[in-house]
C-alpha positions as semicolon CSV with decimal commas, in nm:
position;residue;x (nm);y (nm);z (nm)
1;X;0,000;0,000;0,000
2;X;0,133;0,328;-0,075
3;X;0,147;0,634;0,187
4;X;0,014;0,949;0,034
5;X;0,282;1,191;-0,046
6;X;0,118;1,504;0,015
7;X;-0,167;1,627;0,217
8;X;-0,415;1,955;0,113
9;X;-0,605;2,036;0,414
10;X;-0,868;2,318;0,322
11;X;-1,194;2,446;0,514
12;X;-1,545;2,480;0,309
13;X;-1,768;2,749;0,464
14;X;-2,055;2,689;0,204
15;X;-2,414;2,759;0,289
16;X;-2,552;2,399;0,211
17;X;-2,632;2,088;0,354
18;X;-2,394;1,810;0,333
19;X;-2,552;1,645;0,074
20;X;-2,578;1,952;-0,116
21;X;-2,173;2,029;-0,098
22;X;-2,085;1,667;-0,186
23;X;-2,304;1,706;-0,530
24;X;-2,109;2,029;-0,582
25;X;-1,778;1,819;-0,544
26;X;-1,883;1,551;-0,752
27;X;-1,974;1,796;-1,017
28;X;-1,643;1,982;-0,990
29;X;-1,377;1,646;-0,998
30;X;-1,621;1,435;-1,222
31;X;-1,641;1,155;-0,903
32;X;-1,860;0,941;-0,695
33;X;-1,868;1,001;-0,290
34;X;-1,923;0,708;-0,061
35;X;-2,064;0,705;0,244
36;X;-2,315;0,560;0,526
37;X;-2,645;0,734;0,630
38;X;-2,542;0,765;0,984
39;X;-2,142;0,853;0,884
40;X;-1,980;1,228;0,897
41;X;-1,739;1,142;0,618
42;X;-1,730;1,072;0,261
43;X;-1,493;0,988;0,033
44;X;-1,371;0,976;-0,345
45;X;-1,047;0,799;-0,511
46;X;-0,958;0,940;-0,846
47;X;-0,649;0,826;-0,999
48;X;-0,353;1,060;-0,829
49;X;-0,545;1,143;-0,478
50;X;-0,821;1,083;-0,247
51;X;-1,110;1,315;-0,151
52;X;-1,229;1,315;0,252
53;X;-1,516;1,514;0,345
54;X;-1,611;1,564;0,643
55;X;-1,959;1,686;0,813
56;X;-1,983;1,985;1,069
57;X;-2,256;1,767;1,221
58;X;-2,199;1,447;1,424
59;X;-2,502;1,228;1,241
60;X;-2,511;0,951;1,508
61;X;-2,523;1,245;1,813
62;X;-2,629;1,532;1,626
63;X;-2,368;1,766;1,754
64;X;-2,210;2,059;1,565
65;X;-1,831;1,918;1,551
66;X;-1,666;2,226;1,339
67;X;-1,773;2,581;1,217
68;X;-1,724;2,472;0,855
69;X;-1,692;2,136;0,664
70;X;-1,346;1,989;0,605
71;X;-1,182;1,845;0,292
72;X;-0,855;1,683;0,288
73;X;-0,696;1,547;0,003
74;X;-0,448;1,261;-0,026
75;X;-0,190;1,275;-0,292
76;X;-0,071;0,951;-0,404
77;X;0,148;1,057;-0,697
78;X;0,417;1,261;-0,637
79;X;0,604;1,356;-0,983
80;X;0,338;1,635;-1,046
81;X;0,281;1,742;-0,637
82;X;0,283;2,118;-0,719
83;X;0,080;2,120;-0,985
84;X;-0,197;1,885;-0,808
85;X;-0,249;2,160;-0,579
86;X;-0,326;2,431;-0,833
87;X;-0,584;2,223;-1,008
88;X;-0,740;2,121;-0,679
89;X;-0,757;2,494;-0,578
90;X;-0,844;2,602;-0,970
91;X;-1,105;2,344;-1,008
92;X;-1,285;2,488;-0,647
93;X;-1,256;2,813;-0,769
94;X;-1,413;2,761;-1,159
95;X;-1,740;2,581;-0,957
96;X;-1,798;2,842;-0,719
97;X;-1,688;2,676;-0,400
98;X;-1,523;2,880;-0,156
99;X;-1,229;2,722;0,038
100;X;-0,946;2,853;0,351
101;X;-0,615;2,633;0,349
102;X;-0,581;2,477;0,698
103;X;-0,212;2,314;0,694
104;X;-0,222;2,252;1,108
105;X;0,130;2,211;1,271
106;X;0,122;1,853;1,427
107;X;-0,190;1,759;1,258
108;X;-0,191;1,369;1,175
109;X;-0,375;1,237;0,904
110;X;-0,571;0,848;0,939
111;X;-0,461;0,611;0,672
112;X;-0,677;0,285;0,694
113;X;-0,465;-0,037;0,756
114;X;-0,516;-0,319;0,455
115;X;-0,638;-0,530;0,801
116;X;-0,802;-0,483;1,096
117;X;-0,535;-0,491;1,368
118;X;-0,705;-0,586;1,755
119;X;-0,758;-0,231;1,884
120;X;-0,698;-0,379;2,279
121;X;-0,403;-0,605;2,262
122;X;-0,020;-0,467;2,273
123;X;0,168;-0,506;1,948
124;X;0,553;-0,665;1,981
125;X;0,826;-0,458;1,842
126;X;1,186;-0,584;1,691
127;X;1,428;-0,354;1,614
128;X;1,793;-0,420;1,450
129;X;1,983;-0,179;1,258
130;X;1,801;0,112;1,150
131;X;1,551;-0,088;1,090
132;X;1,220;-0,122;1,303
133;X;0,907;-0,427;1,281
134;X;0,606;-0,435;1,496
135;X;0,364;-0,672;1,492
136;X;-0,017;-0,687;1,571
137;X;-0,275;-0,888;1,624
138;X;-0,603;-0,910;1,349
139;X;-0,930;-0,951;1,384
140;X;-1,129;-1,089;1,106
141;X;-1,468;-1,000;1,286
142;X;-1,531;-0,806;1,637
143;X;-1,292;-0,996;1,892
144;X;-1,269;-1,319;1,669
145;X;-0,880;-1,353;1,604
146;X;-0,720;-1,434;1,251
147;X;-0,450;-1,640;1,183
148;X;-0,263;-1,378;1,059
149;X;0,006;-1,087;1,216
150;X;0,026;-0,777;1,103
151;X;0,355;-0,615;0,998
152;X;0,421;-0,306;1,016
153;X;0,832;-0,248;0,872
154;X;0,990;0,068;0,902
155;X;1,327;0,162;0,737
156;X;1,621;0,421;0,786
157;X;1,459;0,456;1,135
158;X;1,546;0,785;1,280
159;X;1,388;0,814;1,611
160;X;1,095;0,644;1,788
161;X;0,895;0,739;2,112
162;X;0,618;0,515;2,310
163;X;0,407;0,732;2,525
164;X;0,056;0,735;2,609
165;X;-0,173;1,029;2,547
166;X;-0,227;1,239;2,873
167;X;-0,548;1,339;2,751
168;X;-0,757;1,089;2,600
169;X;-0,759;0,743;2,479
170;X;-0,712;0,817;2,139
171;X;-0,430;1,046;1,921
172;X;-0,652;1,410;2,011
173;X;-0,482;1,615;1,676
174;X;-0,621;1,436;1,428
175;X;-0,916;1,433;1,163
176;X;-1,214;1,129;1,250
177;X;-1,219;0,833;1,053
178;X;-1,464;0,543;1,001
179;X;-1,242;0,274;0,923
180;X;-1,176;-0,032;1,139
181;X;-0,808;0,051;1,225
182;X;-0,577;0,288;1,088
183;X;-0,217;0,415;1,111
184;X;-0,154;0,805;1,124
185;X;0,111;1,033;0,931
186;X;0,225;1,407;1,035
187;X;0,313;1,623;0,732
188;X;0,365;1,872;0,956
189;X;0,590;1,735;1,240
190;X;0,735;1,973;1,526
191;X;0,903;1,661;1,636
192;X;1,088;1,600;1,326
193;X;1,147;1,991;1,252
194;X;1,340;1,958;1,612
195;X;1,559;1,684;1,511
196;X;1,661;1,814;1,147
197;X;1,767;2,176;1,330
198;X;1,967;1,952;1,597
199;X;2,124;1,776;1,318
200;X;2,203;2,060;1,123
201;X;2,352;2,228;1,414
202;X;2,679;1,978;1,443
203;X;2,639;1,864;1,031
204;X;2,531;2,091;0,823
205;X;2,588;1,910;0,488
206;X;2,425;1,593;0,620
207;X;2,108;1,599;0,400
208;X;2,406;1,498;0,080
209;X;2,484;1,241;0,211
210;X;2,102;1,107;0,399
211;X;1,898;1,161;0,067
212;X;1,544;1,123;0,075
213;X;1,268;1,198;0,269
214;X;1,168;1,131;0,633
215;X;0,832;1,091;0,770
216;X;0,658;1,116;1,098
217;X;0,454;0,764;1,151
218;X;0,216;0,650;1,430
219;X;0,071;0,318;1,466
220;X;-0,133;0,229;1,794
221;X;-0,041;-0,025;2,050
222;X;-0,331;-0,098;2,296
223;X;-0,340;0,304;2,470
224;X;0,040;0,367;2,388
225;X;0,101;0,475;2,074
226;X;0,467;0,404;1,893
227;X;0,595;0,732;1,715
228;X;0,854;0,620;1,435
229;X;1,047;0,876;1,245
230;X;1,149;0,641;0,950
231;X;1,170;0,725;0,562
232;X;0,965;0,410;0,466
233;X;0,691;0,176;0,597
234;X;0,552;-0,136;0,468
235;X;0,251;-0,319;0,581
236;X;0,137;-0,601;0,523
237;X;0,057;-0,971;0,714
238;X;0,201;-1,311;0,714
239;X;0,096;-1,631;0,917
240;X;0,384;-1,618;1,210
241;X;0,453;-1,850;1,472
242;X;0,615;-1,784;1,840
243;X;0,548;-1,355;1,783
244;X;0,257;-1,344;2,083
């Protein structure tokens, strides 16, 4: 599965219902939005990024959740990254929809897991190198365990953290999702911006010789969460013996 390369965060303050707004997007990027009755979020794939949409109205507790709706696209392909934004922006503009970019510092962004990992058991991590595997537990139906681990690989590890949230059970800076389990990514990270300046304090020429990009992951473990600053991460699952 392939992590989206780019984020556009942007805030919709149109005058419509929900419904209405999604039949304006549709319109405008020639798509097809998903969603359940009772769901705050819709979503449409086109070929180089994904659409998320998300209600100012809680549907199951009907509660106002934001002051304007929220659409967040996920670019996949990242020759053209530039240019994606100004047809995303263009393309709002030529149908009339009024937008306000919201790029939030520390802001992470759900990415739904190609399994559902068991949201209350701990995951086991190996590390060797600068290399980094956890594994998880699956679910193939609520609290009925598969046969299979998931993997989750990371490579040219930089720096990982395990902490719980002080606050809440779950990661509190982040957009809603209605997907079984996800992992999260931070365009944005203050975390990573820290360890690039205290890098380039004692080597400044280091980023000639460490090419490529690093990204700020989070997967979940139980209510810990494992922060991984890694350039890559693969996912996927195997049938494992002697992990749990």
């Amino acid at each position: 599965m392939n992590t989206p390369q780019k984020w556009l965060r942007l805030l919709i303050n149109e005058d419509c219902s929900f419904e209405q707004l999604l039949a304006k997007l549709a319109q405008a990027f020639n798509s097809t939005f998903t969603y359940k009755n009772d769901s705050s979020i819709a979503k449409a794939k086109l070929n180089d990024f994904t659409i998320v949409v998300y209600d100012k109205i809680d549907r199951i507790f009907d509660i106002v959740l934001s002051p304007s709706y929220i659409l967040t696209f996920m670019i996949t392909e990242d020759e053209y990254l530039n240019s994606h934004d100004e047809y995303i922006q263009t393309t709002l503009t030529n149908h009339g929809i009024t937008y306000q970019c919201s790029q939030a510092k520390d802001h992470a962004y759900p990415i739904e897991l190609p399994f559902w990992q068991a949201p209350n058991d701990d995951i086991v991590i190996n590390s060797k190198g600068d290399t980094l595997t956890a594994y998880c537990k699956i679910w193939y139906k609520p609290a009925k365990y598969s046969k299979f681990t998931g993997i989750f690989q990371f490579s040219n590890v930089w720096a990982m953290r395990f902490e719980r949230n002080k606050q809440c059970t779950y990661y509190s800076h982040c957009d809603s999702d209605d997907v079984n389990s996800c992992y999260w990514v931070i365009p944005e990270s203050s975390w990573l911006e820290q360890l690039v300046n205290e890098r380039q304090s004692h080597f400044p020429n280091w980023q000639q010789y460490d090419r490529g990009d690093y990204w700020h992951y989070i997967i979940q473990s139980d209510s810990f969460y494992v922060e991984v600053i890694a350039k890559q991460i693969k996912i996927s699952k195997k049938q494992l013996k002697g992990i749990f």
